[in-house]
C-alpha positions as CSV (number, residue, x, y, z in Angstrom):
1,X,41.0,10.1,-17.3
2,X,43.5,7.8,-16.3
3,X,43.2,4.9,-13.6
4,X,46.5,4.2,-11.6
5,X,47.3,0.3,-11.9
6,X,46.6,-2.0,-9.4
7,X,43.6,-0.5,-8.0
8,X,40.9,-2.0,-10.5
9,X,39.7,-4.3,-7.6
10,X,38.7,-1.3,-5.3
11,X,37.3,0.6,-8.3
12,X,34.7,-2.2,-9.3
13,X,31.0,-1.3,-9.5
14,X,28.5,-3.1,-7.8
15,X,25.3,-4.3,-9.3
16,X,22.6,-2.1,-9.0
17,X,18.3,-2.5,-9.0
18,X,16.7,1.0,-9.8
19,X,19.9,3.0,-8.2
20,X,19.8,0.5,-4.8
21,X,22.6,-2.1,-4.5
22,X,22.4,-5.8,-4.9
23,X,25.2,-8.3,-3.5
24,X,24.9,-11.2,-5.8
25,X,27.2,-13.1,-3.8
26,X,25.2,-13.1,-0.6
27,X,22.0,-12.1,-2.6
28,X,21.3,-9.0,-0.1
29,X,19.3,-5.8,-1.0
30,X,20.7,-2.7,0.2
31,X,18.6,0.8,-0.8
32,X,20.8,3.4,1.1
33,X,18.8,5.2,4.4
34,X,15.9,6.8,3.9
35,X,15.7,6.3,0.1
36,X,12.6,6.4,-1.8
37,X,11.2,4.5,-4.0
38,X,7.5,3.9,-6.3
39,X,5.4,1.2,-6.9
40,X,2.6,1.3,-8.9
41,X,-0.3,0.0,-6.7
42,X,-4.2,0.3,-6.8
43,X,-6.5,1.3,-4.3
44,X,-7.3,-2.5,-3.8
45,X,-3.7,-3.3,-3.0
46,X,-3.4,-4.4,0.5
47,X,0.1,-3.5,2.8
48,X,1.2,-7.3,1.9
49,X,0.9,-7.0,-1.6
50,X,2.5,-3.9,-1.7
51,X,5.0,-5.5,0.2
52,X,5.6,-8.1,-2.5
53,X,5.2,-6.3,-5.1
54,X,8.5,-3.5,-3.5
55,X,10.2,-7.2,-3.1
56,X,9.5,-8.3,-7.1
57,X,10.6,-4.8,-8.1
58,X,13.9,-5.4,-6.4
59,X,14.2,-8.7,-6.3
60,X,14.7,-9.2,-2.7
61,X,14.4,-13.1,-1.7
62,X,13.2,-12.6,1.4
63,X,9.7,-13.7,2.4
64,X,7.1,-11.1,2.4
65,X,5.4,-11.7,5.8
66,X,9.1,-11.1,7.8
67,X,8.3,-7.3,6.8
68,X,5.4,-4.9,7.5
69,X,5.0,-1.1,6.3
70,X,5.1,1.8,9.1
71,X,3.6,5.5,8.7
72,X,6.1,7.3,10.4
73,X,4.2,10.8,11.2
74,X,6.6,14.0,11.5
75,X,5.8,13.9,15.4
76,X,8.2,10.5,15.3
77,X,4.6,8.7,15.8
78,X,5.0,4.8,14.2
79,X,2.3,2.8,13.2
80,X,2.5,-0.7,12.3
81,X,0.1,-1.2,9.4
82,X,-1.8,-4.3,9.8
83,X,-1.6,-6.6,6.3
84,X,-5.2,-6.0,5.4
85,X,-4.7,-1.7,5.6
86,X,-4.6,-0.4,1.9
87,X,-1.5,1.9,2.1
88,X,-3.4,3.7,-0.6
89,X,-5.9,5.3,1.8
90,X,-3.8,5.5,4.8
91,X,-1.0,7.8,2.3
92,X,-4.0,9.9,1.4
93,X,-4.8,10.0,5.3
94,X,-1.9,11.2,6.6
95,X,-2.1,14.0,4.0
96,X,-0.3,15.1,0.7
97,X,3.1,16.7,1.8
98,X,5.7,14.0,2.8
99,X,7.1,15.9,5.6
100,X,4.3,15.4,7.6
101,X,4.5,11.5,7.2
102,X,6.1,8.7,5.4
103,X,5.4,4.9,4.5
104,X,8.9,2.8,5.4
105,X,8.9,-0.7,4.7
106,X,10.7,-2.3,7.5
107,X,11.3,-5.4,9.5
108,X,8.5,-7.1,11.8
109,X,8.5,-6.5,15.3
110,X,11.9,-4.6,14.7
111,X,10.1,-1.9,15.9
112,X,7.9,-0.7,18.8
113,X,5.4,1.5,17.8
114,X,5.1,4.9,18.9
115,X,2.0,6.2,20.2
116,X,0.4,9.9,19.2
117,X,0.4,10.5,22.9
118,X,4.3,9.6,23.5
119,X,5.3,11.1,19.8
120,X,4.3,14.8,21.2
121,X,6.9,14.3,23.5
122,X,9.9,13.4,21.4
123,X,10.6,16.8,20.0
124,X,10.3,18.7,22.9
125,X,13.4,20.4,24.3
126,X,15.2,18.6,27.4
127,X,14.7,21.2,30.0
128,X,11.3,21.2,29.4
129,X,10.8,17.4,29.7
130,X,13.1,17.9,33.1
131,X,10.2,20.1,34.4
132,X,7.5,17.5,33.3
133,X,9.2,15.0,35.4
134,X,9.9,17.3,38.3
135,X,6.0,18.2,38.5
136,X,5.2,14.6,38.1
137,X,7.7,14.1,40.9
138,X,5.8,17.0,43.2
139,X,2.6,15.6,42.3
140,X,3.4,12.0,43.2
141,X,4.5,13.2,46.3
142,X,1.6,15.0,47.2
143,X,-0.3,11.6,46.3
144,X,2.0,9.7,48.5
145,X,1.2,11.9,51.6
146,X,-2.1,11.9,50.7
147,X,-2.6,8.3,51.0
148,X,-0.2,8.3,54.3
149,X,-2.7,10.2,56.3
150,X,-5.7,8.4,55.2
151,X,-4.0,5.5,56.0
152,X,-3.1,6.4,59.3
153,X,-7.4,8.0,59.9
154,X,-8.2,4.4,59.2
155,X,-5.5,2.7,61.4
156,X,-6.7,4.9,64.5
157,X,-10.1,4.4,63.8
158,X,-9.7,0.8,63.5
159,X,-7.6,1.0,66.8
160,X,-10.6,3.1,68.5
161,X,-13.1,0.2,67.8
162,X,-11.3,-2.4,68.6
163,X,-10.4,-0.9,72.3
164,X,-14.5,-0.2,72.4
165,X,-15.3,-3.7,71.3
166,X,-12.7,-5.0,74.3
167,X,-14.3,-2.8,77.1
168,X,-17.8,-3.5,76.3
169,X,-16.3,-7.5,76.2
170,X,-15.0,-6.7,80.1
């Protein structure tokens, strides 16, 4: 194979950690999108050990407590783990196949977690979220002229004693 001359600047490799790249000039990790790796960790790991031990494998500078690890369920529910969770437990949790969730280690506070309740609604098709919101619309409505008519019951009765309270004062 031959290389045309001149272009050995744009051919050059980066460095690389376990098949993720390393800049050694700025000294920045960068595993490609949803890549996955393994660490070797015991049941009386904790999430921030895991967390340092992912950043000694890789040798990422950074200091532990910026990051946190997520389970990311397949419903798009995210859960911040808190630093005393074992990720051990909460992988065997969530359940052997990795399509029904994942463990992402990820920037603090990056990310707003997403509750069960709000992750059932993510995957639902738009036209059928439209006609969520239109009944919520109808219903909040109905509320509204609810509340209008028993405000306006209390308003005449209030009226109707105080015109009672003024005769019986005359």
């Amino acid at each position: 194979m031959r290389r045309k001359v001149g272009t050995r600047a744009s051919y050059r490799r980066r460095a690389s950690i376990n098949g993720h790249y390393y800049n050694q000039e700025t000294s920045i990790f960068t595993p490609t999108h949803g890549s996955v790796t393994k660490v070797r960790v015991l049941s009386t790991n904790n999430a921030h050990d895991v967390i340092t031990k992912l950043f000694q494998k890789f040798r990422v500078e950074n200091s532990a407590d910026c990051f946190s690890l997520y389970v990311v369920k397949e419903t798009e529910e995210l859960r911040e783990m808190p630093h005393d969770e074992y990720p051990l437990i909460s992988r065997v949790l969530v359940g052997p196949n990795e399509q029904l969730g994942k463990i992402f280690i990820m920037e603090k506070k990056m990310h707003k977690e997403i509750s069960p309740e709000v992750a059932q609604f993510i995957k639902l098709d738009p036209n059928i979220l439209r006609v969520f919101l239109s009944k919520f619309a109808e219903e909040e409505e109905r509320e509204i002229l609810k509340m209008k008519k028993r405000f306006d019951f209390y308003r005449k009765m209030v009226k109707k004693y105080l015109r009672e309270a003024k005769q019986v004062e005359e």
